[in-house]
C-alpha positions, 0 to 999 in steps of 0.5 A, spaced: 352 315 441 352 313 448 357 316 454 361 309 453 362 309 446 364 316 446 369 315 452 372 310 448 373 315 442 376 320 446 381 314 449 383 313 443 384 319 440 389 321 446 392 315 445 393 316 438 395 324 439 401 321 444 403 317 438 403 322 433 407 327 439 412 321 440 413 320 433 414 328 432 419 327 438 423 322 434 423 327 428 425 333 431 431 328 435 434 325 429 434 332 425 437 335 431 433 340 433 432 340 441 425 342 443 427 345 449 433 350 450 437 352 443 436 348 437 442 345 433 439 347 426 435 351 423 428 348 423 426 353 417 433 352 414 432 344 413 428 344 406 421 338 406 423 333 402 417 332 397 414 324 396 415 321 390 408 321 388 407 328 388 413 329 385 411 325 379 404 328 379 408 335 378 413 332 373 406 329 369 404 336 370 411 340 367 410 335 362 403 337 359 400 330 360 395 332 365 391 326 364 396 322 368 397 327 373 389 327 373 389 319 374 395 320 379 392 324 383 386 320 383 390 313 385 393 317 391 388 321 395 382 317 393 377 322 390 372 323 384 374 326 377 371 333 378 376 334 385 382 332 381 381 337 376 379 342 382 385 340 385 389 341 379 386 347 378 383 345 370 
């Protein structure tokens, strides 16, 4: 990789990285939490919501189909057979 590629990359990982800040800033605003000074709540207080994918992968593992839950985890992350199951713990 030469210096201009690598320049170009980290021109565009700070641009990302400022995007990401930007977005968190927003977050932090609609949950009314201040970034500087006091904060109007608690941060730890305000329980993560759980995306549904991975809510119907804990569903399908409380129920005993692990075979769904394989296959679910499989279509979200992308990964081989064996991962699945090391991510699943089977």
């Amino acid at each position: 990789m030469d210096e201009q590629e690598l320049a170009r990359r980290i021109t565009s990982l700070g641009a990302r990285m400022n995007r990401m800040e930007t977005m968190m800033q927003e977050v932090l605003i609609h949950l009314g939490i201040h970034t500087r000074g006091t904060s109007g709540i608690n941060p730890v207080a305000v329980p993560p919501e759980e995306r549904p994918e991975i809510g119907a992968i804990r569903e399908a593992l409380l129920s005993g189909d692990k075979m769904t839950a394989v296959k679910l985890y499989r279509s979200i992350y992308g990964v081989s057979m064996k991962e699945a199951l090391d991510a699943l713990d089977y």
